[in-house]
C-alpha positions as CSV (number, residue, x, y, z in Angstrom):
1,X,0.0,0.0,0.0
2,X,1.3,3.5,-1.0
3,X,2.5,6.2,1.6
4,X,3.6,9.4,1.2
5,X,5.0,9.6,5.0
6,X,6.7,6.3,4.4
7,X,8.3,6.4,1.2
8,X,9.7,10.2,2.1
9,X,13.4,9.2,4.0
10,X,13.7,13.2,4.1
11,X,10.4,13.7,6.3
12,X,11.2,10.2,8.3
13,X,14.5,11.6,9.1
14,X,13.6,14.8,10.3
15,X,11.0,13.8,12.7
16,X,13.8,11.6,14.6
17,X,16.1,14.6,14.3
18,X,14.1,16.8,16.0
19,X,13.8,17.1,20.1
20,X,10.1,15.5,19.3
21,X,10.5,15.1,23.4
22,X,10.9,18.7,24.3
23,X,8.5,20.1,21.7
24,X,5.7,17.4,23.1
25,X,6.4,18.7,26.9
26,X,6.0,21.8,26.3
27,X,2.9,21.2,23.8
28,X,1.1,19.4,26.3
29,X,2.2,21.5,29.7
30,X,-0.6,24.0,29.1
31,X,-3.0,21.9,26.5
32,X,-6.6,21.4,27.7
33,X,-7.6,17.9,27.7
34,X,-11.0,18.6,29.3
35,X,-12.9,15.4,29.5
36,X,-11.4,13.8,26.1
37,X,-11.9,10.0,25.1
38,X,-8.3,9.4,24.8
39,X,-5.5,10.8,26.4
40,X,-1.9,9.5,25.9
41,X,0.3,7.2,28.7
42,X,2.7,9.6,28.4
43,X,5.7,11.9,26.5
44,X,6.5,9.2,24.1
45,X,2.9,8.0,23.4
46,X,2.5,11.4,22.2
47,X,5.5,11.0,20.0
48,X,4.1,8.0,18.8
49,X,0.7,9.2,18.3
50,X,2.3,12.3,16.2
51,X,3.6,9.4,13.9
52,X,0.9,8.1,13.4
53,X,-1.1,10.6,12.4
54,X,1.8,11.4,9.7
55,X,1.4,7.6,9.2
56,X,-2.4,7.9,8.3
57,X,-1.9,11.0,6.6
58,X,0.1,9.1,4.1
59,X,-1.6,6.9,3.3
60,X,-4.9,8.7,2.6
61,X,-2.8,11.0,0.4
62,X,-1.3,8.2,-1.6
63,X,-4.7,6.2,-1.9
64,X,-7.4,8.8,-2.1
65,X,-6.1,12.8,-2.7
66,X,-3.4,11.8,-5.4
67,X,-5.5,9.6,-7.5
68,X,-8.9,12.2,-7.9
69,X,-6.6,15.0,-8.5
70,X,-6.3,15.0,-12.3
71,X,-10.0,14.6,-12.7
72,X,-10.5,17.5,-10.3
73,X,-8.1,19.8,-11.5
74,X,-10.1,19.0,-15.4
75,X,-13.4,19.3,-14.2
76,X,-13.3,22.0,-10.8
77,X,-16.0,23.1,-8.5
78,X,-19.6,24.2,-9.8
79,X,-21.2,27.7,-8.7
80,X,-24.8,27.3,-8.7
81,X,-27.4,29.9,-10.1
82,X,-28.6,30.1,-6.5
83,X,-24.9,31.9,-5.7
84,X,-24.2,28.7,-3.9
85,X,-21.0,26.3,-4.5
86,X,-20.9,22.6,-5.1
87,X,-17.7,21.2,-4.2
88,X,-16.4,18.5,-6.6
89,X,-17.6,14.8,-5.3
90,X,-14.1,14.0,-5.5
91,X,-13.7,16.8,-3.4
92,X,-16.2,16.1,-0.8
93,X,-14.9,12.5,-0.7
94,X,-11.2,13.3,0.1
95,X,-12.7,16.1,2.8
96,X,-15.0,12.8,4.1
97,X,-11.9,10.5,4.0
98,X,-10.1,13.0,6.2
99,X,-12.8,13.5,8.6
100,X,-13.4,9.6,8.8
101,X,-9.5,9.2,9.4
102,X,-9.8,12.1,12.3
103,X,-7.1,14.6,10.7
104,X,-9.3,17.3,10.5
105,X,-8.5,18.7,14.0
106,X,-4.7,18.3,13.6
107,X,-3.6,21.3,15.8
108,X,-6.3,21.8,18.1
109,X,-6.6,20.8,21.8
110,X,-8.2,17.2,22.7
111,X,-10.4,19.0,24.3
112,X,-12.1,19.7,21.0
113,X,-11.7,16.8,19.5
114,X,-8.2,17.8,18.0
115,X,-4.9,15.8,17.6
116,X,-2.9,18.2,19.7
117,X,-0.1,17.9,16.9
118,X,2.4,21.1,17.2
119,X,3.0,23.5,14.2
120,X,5.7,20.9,12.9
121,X,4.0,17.4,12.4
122,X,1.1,19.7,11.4
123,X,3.7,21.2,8.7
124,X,4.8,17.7,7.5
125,X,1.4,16.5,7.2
126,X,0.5,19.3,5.3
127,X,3.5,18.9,2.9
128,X,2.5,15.3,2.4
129,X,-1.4,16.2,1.6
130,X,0.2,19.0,-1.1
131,X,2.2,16.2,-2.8
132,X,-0.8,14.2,-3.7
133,X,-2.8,16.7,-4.6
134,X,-1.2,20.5,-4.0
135,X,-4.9,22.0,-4.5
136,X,-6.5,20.0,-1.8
137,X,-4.0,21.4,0.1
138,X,-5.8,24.6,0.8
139,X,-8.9,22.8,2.3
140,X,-6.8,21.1,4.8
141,X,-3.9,23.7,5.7
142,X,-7.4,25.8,6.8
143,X,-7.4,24.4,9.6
144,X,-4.9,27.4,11.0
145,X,-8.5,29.5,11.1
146,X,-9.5,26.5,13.9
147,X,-6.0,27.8,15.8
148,X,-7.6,31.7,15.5
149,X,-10.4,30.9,17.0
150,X,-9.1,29.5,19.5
151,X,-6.3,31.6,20.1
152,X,-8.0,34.6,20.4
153,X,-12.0,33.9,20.2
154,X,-14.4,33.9,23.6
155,X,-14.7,30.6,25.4
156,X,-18.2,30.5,24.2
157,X,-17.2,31.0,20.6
158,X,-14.6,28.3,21.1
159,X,-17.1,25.7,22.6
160,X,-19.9,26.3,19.5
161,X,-16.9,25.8,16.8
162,X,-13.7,24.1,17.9
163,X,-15.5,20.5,18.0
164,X,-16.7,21.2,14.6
165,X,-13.7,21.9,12.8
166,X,-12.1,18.8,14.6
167,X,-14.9,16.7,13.7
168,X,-15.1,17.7,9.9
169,X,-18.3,19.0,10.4
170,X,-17.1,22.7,8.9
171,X,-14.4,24.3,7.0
172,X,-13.5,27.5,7.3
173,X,-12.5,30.5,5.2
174,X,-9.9,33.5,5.7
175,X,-12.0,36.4,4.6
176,X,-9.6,39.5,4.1
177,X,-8.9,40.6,0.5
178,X,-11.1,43.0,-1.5
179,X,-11.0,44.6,-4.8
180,X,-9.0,47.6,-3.9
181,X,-7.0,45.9,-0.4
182,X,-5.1,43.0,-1.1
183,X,-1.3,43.5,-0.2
184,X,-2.7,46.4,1.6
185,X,-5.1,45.2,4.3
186,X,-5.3,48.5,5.8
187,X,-7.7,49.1,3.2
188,X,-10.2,46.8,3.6
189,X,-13.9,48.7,3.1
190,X,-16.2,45.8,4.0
191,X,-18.4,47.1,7.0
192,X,-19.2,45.9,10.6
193,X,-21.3,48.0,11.6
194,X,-23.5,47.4,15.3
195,X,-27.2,47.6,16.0
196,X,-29.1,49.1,18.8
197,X,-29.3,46.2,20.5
198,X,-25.2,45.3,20.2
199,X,-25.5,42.9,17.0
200,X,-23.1,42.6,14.4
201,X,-23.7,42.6,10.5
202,X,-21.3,42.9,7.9
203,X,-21.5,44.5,4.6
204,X,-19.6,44.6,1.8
205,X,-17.4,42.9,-1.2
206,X,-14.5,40.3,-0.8
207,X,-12.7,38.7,-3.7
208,X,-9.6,36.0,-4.1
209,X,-11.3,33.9,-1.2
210,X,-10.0,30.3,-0.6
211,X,-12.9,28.5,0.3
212,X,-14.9,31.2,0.9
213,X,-18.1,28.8,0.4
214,X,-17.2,27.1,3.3
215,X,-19.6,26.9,6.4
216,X,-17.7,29.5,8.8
217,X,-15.8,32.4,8.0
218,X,-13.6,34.7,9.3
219,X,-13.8,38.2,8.5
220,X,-11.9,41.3,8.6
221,X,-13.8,44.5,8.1
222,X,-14.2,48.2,9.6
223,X,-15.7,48.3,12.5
224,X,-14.5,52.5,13.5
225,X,-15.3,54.1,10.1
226,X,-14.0,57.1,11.2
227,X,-10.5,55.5,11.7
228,X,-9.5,54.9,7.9
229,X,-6.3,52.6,8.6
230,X,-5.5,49.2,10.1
231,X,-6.1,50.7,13.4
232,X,-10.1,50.7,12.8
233,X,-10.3,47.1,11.8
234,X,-11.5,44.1,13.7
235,X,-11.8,40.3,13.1
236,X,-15.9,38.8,12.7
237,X,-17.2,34.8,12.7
238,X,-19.9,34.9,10.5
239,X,-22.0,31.5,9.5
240,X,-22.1,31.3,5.8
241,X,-26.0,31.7,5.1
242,X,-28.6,33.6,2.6
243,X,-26.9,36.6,3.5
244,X,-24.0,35.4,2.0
245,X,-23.7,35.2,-1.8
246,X,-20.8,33.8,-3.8
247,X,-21.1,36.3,-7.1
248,X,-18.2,34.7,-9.0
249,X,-15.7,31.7,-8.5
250,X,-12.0,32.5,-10.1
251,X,-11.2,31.0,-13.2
252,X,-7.3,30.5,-12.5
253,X,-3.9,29.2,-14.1
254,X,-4.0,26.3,-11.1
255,X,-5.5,24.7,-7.8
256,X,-8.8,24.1,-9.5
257,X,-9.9,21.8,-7.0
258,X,-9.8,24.5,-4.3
259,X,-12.6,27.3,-4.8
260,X,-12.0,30.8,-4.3
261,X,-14.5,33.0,-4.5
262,X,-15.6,36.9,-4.7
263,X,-17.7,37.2,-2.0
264,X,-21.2,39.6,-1.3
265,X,-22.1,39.8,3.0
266,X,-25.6,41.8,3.0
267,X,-26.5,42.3,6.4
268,X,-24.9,39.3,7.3
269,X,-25.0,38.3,11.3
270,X,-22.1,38.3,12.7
271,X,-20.0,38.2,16.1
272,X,-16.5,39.9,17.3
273,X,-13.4,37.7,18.1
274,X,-11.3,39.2,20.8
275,X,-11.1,43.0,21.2
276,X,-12.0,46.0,18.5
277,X,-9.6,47.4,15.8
278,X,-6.8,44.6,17.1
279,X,-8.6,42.4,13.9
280,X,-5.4,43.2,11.5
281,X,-2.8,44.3,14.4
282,X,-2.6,41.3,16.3
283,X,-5.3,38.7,14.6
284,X,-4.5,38.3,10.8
285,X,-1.3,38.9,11.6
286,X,-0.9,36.0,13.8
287,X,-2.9,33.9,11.0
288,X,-1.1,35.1,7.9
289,X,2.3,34.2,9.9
290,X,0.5,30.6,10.1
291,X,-0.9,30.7,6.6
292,X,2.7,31.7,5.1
293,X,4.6,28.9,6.7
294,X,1.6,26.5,5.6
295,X,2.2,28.0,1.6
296,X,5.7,26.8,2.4
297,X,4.7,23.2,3.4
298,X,2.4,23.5,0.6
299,X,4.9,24.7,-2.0
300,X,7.5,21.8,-0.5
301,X,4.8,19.0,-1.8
302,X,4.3,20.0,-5.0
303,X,8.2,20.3,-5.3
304,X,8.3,16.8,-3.7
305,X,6.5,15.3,-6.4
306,X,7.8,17.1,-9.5
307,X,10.9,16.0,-8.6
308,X,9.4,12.5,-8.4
309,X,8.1,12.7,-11.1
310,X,10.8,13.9,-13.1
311,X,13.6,11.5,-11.2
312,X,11.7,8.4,-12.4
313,X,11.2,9.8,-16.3
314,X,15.0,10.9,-16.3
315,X,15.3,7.1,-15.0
316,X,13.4,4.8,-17.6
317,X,13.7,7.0,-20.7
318,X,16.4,6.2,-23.0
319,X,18.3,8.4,-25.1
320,X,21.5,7.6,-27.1
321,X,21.7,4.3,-25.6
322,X,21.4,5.2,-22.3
323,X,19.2,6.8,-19.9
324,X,18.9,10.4,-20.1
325,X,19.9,10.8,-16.3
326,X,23.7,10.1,-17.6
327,X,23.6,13.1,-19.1
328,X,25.5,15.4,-17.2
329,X,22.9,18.4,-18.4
330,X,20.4,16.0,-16.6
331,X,22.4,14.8,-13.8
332,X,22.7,18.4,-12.7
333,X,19.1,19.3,-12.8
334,X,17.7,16.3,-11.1
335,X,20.3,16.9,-8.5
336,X,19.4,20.4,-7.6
337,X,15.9,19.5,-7.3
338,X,16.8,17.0,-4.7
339,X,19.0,19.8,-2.9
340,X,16.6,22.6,-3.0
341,X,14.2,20.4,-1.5
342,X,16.0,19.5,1.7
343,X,17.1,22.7,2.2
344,X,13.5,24.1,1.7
345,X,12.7,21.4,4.2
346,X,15.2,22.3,6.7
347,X,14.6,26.3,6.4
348,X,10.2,25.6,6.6
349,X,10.5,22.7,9.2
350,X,13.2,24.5,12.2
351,X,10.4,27.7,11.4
352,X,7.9,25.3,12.1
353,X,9.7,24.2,15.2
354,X,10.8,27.8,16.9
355,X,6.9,28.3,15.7
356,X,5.9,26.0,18.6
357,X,8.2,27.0,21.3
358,X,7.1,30.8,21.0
359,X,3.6,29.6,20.9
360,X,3.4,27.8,24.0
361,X,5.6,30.0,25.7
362,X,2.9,32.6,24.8
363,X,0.5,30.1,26.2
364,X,2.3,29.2,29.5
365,X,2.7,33.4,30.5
366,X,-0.9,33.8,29.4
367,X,-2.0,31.0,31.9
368,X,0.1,30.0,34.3
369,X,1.3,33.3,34.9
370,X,0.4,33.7,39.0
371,X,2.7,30.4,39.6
372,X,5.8,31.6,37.9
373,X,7.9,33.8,40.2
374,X,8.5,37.3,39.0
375,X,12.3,36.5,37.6
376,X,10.7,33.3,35.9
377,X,7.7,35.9,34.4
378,X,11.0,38.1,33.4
379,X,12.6,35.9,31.7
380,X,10.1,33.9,29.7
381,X,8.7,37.4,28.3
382,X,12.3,38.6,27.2
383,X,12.0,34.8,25.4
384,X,9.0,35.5,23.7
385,X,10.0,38.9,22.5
386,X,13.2,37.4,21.1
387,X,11.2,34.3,19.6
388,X,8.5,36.9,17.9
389,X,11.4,38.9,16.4
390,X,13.1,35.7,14.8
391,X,9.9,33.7,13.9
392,X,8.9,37.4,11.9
393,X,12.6,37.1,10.0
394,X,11.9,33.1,9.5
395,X,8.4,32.7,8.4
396,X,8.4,35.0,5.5
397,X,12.3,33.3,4.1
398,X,10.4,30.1,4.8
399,X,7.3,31.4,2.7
400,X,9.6,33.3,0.0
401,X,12.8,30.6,-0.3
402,X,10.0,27.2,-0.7
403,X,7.6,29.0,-3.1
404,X,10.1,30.0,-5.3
405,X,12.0,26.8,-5.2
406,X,8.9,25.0,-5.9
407,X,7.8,26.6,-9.4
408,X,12.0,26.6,-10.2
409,X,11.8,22.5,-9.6
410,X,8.2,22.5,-11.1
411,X,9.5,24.1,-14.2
412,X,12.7,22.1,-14.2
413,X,10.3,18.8,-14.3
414,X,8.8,20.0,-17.5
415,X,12.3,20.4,-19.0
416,X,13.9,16.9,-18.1
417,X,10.5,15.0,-19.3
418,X,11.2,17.3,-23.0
419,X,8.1,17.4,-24.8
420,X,6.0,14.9,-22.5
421,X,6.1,16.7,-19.8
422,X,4.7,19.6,-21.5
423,X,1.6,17.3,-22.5
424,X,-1.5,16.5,-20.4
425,X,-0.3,13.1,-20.2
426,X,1.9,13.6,-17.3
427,X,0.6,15.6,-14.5
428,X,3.9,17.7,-14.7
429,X,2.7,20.8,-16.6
430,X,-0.3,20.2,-13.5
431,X,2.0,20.6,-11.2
432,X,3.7,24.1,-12.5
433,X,0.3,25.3,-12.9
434,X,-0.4,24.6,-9.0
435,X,3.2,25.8,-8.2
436,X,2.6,29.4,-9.4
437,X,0.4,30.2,-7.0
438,X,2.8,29.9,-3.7
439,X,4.9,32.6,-4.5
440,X,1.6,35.1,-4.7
441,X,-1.0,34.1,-2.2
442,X,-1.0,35.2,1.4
443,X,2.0,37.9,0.1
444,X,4.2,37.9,-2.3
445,X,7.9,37.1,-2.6
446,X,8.3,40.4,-2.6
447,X,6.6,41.3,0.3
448,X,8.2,38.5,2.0
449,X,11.6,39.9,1.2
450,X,10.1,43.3,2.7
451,X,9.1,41.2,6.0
452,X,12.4,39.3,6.1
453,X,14.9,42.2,5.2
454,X,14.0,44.0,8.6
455,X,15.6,40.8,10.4
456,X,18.6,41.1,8.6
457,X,19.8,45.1,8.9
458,X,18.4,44.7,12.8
459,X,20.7,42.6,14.2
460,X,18.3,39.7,14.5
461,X,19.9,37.3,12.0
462,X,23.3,38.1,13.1
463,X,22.1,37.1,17.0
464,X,20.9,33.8,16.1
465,X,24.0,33.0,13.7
466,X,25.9,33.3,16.4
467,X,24.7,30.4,17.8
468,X,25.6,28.4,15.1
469,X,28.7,29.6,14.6
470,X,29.9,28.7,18.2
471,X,29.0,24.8,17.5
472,X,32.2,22.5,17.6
473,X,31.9,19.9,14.8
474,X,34.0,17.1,15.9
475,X,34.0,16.0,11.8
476,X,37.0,17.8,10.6
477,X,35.0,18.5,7.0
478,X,31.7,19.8,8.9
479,X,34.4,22.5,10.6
480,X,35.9,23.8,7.4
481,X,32.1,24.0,5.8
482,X,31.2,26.0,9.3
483,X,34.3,28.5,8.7
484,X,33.7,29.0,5.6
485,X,29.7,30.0,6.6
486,X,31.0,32.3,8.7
487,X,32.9,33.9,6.8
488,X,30.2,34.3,4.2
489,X,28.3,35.9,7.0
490,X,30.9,38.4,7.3
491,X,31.1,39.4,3.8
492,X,27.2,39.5,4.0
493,X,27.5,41.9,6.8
494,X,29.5,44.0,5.3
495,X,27.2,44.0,2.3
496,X,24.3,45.1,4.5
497,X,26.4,47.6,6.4
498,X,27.5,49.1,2.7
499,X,23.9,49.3,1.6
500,X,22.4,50.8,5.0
501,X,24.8,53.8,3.6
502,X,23.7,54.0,0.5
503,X,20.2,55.0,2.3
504,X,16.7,53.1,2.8
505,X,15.6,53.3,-0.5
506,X,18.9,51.1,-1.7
507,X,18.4,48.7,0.6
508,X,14.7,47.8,-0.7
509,X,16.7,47.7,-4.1
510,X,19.3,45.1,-2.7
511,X,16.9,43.4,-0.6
512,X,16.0,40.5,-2.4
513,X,20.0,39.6,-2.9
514,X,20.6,40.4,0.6
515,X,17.9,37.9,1.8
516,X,18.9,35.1,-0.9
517,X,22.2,35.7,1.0
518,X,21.2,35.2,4.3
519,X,18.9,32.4,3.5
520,X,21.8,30.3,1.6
521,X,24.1,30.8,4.8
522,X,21.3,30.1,7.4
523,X,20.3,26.8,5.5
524,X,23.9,25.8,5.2
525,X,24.2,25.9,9.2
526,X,20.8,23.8,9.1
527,X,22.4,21.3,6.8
528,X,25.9,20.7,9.1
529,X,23.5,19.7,12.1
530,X,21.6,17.4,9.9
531,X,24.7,16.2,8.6
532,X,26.0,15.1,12.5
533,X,23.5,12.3,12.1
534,X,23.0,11.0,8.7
535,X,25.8,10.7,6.3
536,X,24.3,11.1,3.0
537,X,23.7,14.3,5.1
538,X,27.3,15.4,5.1
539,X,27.1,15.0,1.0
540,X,24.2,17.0,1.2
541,X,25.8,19.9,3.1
542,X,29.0,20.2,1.4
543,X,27.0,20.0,-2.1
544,X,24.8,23.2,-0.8
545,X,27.8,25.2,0.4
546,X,29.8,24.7,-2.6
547,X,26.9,25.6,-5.0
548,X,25.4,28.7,-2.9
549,X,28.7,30.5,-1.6
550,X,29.7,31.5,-5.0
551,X,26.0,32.4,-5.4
552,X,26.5,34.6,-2.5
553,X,29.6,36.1,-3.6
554,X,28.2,37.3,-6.5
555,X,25.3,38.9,-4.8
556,X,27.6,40.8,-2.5
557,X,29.3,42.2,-5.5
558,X,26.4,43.2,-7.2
559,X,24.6,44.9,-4.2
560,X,28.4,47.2,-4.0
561,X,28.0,48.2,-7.3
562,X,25.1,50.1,-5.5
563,X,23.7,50.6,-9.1
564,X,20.5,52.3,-9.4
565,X,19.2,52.1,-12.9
566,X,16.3,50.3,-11.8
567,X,15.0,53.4,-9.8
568,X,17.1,56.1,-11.7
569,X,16.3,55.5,-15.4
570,X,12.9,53.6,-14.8
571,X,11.3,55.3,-17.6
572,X,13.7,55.0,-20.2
573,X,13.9,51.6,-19.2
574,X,10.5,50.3,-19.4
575,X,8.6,53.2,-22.0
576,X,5.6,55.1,-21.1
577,X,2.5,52.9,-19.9
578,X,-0.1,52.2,-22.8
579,X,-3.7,53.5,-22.3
C-alpha cells in the first residue's frame, strides 16, 4: 500500500532529528484535555501518536487525494445559479476520508476533538497532503483559522466551533482581501457596523477567497469608520448563510480543485473575536504568519513530487543508448531539485519548530502566569520577544525561499520530461500550474523579502547566527564547511552595512540579494546539524555550500555596485504605460 510519509526518508528523518520530546512537553504542559476520550500514557505516546497521524496521513494521500486530483483539477468546483458552491464529489470525498480518518483537527486541543499535533508534524502532514494533490492542500492547511479561533475567540465562541472543525463537520474560510486591499489590508472597506441592541452585521465585497463557500468564516472588516487605517479594523465569525452570496468563483492558471470566491455579506449576522480594531494588528497577523509557513509546506509538496516525477522519467527513458539521467545536463538538474528540496525542508521545518516553542511560551505566560515567580515571568517574556522577532525574519524566508524553489523545480520537471512533460499526459505541466500560486497568495515574494529584510539590517539574524557559529563539529570537513559559513556571513554583513549607507531606499533595491544571501548561509548551518546524524547528510551539506557561496559572492558584489538604474532610469527603461 502507498505512503507518502513512508516512502519520504527526508520527512522520516527529520522527525527523529528533532527534540520531538521537548517540543511534546511543552505542547502538552498548558493543553486542555477537558474530559477527552483518549489521552496519551505519556511523552512518548504522544511521540508516537504524532507518527501516526503522519502515518495515516500518508496513506490517505497516496490512496485517495493523489488519484482524484487530475479529474478534479479538469473538471473544478460548480457555482450554482442560486450563488451557492458545489464542491467536486471528488472533493467532498477526500474532505469525508479525512474526517473519517480524524485529521481534520490536527492542531487543536483534545479537548475539541483535536490531535494536539504542534505546528511541525502539522507542517509535515501538510507537505504530504500537497504532494498528492497541492490544491487540496488549501482545504486542509485551513485548519490554522480552527487555531484563530481558538487563540483569540471567547470561550463560548470556542465551545460552539472548535468541535466542529475537529470533527469535519465545517471548513472554514480567511475572509480579508477586496477589490482595492489585497497586499494592503489597511484598506479593507467591507463594514461591521453594530445595532441598537449590540448585534453585528457585515457589509460589503470580498474577492480572491479560498474557500470562501465554506460553512464559517472569518472576516476582517471596519468596525470604527472614522479610523481609515489598520487601526479601525477588527476580526468577525460569520456563518455562511442567505446573507452570503458567492457572485463569482475565479477562473485560474491552477489549484482548480480548491474554490475561491468573490464574495457579497448583506446584512450578514455576525459576532466579534477578541477585542475592537486589534482584527489586523494582532489577529490576521498571527494567522497570515501561520498561513505563510503552511504555503511553504504547501509549495514543499508540489516540489516533492515534480521532482518524483521527473527523477523516475530521467530514470526509464532512453536516449543515445542510455538513460537520459547520464547526461550530465540532466544529472545536474535532477540533482538540484533534490538539494533545493532538503534545504526548503530544513529552512520551513526548524520555522515550524521555533513556531511552537514561542507559541506555548505565549501560552504558559498567558495562563500560568500567577505560579511563575517574577524572575521566571521576566525571563520567559524577554524569550518571547526574542522568539517573535526571529519567527517574523523566518516565516516570511520560509514562505519566499520554498515558493520559489517550488515553481523553479516544477518548471525544471517539464524540461527533463522534453516534450512529455509539457503534454496533459503527465501531470507535470499540473503541477507548475499549481506551483505558481505559492509565490503570490498570502503575500508575495516580494513582500516577503520586505518582512524578512528587517531581520537582517536589525541585528536579528546576526544574533541567532551566532549560535551556530559557536557549535564545535568534531567531523574535521563539517568545521571547514562551518568556517567558511562564517565567513560568508561576514562578507554579508558587510554588504548590509554598505547598503544601509547608501540609504533606505537602496536597501529595498538590494533586498531580495541580501535575503537570498542570508537564507543560503542560514540553511547551510541547518544542513551541518543534519549532517551530524545522517551521512548522506554530510554530501548533502557540502553539495549546498559549494553551490550557494559562489551564489553569495556574487550577490555581495552586485549589491556594491550600488547601481541604481532600476530606480534612476525607470522610464527610459521600461517606456511610457499604454492606455
Amino acid at each position: 500500500m502507498a505512503n507518502f510519509f513512508e516512502d519520504n526518508n527526508d520527512i522520516r528523518f527529520l522527525f527523529d532529528y528533532f527534540d520531538m520530546k521537548e517540543i511534546a512537553q511543552l505542547q502538552e504542559r498548558e493543553t486542555p484535555n477537558g474530559d477527552a476520550d483518549y489521552l496519551p500514557r505519556g511523552i512518548e505516546d504522544v511521540i508516537d501518536n504524532w507518527r501516526e497521524a503522519l502515518r495515516i496521513a500518508g496513506e490517505v494521500a497516496a490512496e485517495t487525494l493523489f488519484p482524484s486530483a487530475e479529474t478534479v483539477d479538469a473538471e473544478g468546483n460548480t457555482l450554482n445559479p442560486n450563488q451557492t458552491v458545489t464542491l467536486h464529489p471528488l472533493v467532498q470525498a477526500n474532505l469525508d476520508r479525512l474526517t473519517q480518518a480524524d485529521l481534520m483537527g490536527f492542531t487543536l486541543p483534545r479537548k475539541y476533538g483535536g490531535l494536539n499535533c504542534p505546528i511541525l508534524v502539522y507542517t509535515m502532514a501538510t507537505e504530504i497532503v500537497a504532494r498528492a494533490d497541492c490544491s487540496f492542500m488549501n482545504m486542509f492547511g485551513l485548519q490554522g483559522i480552527a487555531d484563530t479561533i481558538y487563540a483569540f475567540a471567547s470561550d463560548e465562541i470556542r465551545d460552539e466551533y472548535l468541535p466542529k472543525f475537529a470533527s469535519g463537520e465545517v471548513t472554514g474560510a480567511m475572509v480579508l482581501t477586496e477589490p482595492d486591499a489585497g497586499s494592503d489590508l489597511q484598506s479593507v472597506r467591507v463594514r461591521a457596523e453594530q445595532d441598537a441592541d449590540g448585534n453585528w452585521r457585515l457589509n460589503g465585497v470580498k474577492r480572491f477567497i479560498t474557500n470562501g463557500c465554506g460553512e464559517v468564516l472569518l472576516v476582517l472588516a471596519r468596525s470604527e469608520p472614522e479610523i481609515s487605517d489598520g487601526r479601525g479594523l477588527s476580526l468577525f465569525i460569520a456563518d455562511r448563510g442567505p446573507t452570503v452570496r458567492i457572485r463569482h468563483l475565479e477562473s485560474k492558471l491552477g489549484i482548480h480543485g480548491s474554490p475561491t470566491c468573490e464574495m457579497v455579506f448583506d446584512n450578514t449576522p455576525c459576532r466579534i473575536i477578541g477585542e475592537r480594531q486589534r482584527g489586523l494588528i494582532t489577529y490576521v497577523l498571527a494567522l497570515m504568519n501561520g498561513a505563510r509557513l503552511g504555503i511553504a509546506a504547501q509549495s514543499l509538496g508540489v516540489a516533492e513530487a515534480a521532482a518524483r516525477l521527473a527523477r523516475n522519467y530521467a530514470h526509464a527513458r532512453e536516449q543515445f543508448g542510455a538513460p537520459i539521467e547520464q547526461l550530465p545536463a540532466v544529472a545536474d538538474l535532477v540533482t538540484g531539485m533534490r538539494i533545493d528540496i532538503e534545504a526548503g525542508r530544513a529552512l520551513a521545518y526548524e520555522t515550524a519548530r521555533i513556531c511552537d516553542i514561542e507559541n506555548n511560551t505565549n501560552r504558559l505566560l498567558e495562563r500560568n502566569a500567577d505560579a511563575l515567580s517574577a524572575d521566571e515571568k521576566k525571563t520567559m517574556k524577554q524569550k518571547s520577544r526574542t522568539l517573535k522577532k526571529l519567527n517574523a525574519m523566518l516565516t516570511p524566508m520560509s514562505k519566499y525561499y520554498c515558493s520559489e524553489m517550488a515553481i523553479r523545480t516544477a518548471s525544471d520537471a517539464i524540461q527533463v520530461m522534453g516534450g512529455s512533460g509539457y503534454m496533459k499526459d503527465y501531470p507535470a505541466e499540473r503541477y507548475l500550474r499549481d506551483a505558481r500560486i505559492t509565490n503570490i497568495y498570502e503575500g508575495t515574494s516580494q513582500l516577503q523579502i520586505v518582512a524578512a529584510i528587517r531581520g537582517l539590517t536589525s541585528g536579528v539574524y546576526q544574533s541567532y547566527l551566532a549560535e551556530f557559529e559557536a557549535k564545535t563539529y568534531e567531523d574535521a570537513d563539517l568545521e571547514a564547511l562551518k568556517a567558511r559559513l562564517t565567513a560568508a556571513r561576514e562578507e554579508l554583513a558587510e554588504t548590509i552595512a554598505f547598503a544601509k549607507e547608501q540609504g533606505g531606499l537602496y536597501v529595498d533595491l538590494a533586498a531580495r540579494k541580501l535575503v537570498d544571501c542570508g537564507i543560503d548561509i542560514l540553511i547551510g548551518h541547518y544542513l551541518l546539524g543534519q549532517a551530524t546524524r545522517c551521512g548522506r547528510k554530510k554530501k548533502v551539506a557540502a553539495y549546498f555550500v559549494e553551490t550557494r557561496l559562489p551564489r553569495m559572492a556574487m550577490n555581495c558584489a552586485a549589491v556594491k555596485a550600488a547601481n541604481t538604474q532600476a530606480l534612476d532610469d525607470y522610464l527610459e527603461f521600461v517606456g511610457p504605460a499604454e492606455e
